[in-house]
C-alpha positions in Angstrom: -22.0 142.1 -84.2 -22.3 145.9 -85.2 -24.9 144.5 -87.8 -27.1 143.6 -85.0 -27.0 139.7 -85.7 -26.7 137.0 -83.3 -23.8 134.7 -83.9 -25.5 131.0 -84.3 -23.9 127.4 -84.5 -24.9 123.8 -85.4 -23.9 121.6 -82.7 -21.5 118.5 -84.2 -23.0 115.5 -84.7 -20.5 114.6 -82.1 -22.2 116.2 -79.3 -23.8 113.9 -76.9 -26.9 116.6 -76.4 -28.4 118.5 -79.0 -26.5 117.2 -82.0 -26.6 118.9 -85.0 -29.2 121.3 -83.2 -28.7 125.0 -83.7 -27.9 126.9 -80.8 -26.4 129.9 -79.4 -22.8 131.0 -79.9 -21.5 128.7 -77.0 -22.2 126.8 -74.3 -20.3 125.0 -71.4 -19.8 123.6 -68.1 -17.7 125.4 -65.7 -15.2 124.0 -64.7 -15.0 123.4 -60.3 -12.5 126.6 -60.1 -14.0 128.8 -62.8 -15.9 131.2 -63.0 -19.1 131.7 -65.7 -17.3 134.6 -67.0 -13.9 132.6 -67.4 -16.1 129.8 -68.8 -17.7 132.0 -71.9 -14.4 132.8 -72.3 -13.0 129.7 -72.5 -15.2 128.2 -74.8 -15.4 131.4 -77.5 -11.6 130.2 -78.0 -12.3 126.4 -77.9 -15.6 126.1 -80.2 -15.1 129.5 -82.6 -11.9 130.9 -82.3 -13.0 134.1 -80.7 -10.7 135.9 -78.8 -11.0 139.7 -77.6 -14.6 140.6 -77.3 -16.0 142.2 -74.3 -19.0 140.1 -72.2 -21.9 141.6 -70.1 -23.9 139.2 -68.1 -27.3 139.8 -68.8 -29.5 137.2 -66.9 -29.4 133.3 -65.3 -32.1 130.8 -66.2 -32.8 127.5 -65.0 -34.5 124.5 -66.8 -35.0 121.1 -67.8 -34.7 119.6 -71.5 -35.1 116.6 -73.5 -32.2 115.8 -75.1 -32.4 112.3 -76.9 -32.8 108.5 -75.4 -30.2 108.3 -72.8 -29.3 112.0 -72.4 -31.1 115.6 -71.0 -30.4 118.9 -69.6 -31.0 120.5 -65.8 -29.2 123.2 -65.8 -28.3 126.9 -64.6 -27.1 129.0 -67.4 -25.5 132.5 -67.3 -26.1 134.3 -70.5 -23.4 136.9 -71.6 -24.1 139.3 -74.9 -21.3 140.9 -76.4 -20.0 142.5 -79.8 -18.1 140.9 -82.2 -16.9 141.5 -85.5 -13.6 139.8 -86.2 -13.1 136.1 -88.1 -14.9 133.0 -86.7 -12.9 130.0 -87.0 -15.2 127.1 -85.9 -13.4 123.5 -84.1 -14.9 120.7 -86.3 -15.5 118.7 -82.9 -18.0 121.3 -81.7 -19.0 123.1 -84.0 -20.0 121.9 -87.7 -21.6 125.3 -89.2 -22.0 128.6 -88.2 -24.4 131.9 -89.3 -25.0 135.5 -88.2 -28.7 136.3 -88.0 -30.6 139.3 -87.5 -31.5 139.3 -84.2 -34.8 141.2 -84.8 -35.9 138.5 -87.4 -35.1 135.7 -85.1 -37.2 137.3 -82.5 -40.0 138.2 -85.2 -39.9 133.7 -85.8 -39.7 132.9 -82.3 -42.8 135.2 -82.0 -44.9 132.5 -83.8 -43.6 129.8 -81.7 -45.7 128.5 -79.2 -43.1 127.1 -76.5 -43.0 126.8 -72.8 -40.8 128.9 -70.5 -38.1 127.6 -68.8 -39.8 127.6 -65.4 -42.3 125.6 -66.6 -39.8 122.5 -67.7 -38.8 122.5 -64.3 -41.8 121.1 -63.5 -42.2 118.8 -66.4 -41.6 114.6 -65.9 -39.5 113.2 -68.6 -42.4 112.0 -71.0 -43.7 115.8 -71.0 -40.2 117.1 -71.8 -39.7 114.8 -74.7 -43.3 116.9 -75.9 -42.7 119.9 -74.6 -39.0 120.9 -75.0 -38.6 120.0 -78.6 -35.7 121.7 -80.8 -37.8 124.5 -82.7 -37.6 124.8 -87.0 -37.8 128.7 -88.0 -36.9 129.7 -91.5 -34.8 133.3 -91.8 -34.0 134.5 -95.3 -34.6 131.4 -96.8 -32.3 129.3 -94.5 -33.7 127.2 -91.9 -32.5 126.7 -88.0 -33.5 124.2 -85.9 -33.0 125.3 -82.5 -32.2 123.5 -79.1 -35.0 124.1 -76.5 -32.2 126.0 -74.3 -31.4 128.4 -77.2 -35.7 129.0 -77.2 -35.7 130.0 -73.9 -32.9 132.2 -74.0 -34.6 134.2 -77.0 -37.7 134.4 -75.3 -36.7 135.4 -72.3 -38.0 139.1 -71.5 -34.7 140.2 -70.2 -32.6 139.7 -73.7 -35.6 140.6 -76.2 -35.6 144.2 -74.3 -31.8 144.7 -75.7 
């Protein structure tokens, strides 16, 4: 937003990955005719209730992530950034909480965190992700986040820290 905070959600406990995980503002799978742009799109409406904001595409990423007992991640993801200061009206079925966070004090917690890179889970068997790509606890202003291993990546990534 024009605050400089990252828009954050807690997955539903519905979710068949990363339940009740904190993550960033939305994921999703495209869909065979659509593109990633169209997809971010698609799913600011369906999980927040965002509408009108403008998206750049600022990198891809590939990895691999634990995700519970029966269930992981392998997957190539197109991250947007955008602004976006209007109402946030979260779908219960996605979404169970949401919170703007400074961006720079997420980065200053993500600092601390020792944590692989997403290259490196590529390479990982399944016992080593289970170790390896663990949802991450940091604690800003007093509230604490525990975020999904592809949410980590994301915020470590070089290419969005240097926004």
């Amino acid at each position: 937003n024009s605050k400089k905070e990252v828009l954050l959600q807690k997955r539903s406990a519905k979710k068949i990955v990363g339940a009740t995980w904190w993550a960033n503002a939305v994921c999703g799978n495209v869909w065979p005719t659509e593109s990633y742009f169209d997809c971010a799109l698609r799913r600011l409406k369906v999980e927040l209730g965002i509408t009108n904001v403008t998206l750049t595409p600022i990198y891809q990423f590939t990895y691999k992530a634990y995700g519970n007992d029966s269930y992981g991640e392998h997957e190539l993801d197109q991250v947007y950034v955008g602004q976006y200061d209007g109402a946030v009206v979260p779908n219960p079925e996605e979404v169970s909480d949401y919170a703007w966070v400074s961006f720079e004090k997420l980065q200053e917690a993500l600092v601390q965190v020792v944590y692989i890179n997403e290259e490196q889970s590529l390479l990982l068997s399944l016992e080593e992700l289970k170790k390896q790509t663990a949802p991450v606890l940091v604690a800003i202003d007093g509230k604490e986040f525990l975020l999904a291993p592809w949410t980590v990546f994301m915020l470590k990534n070089a290419q969005l820290r240097l926004l």
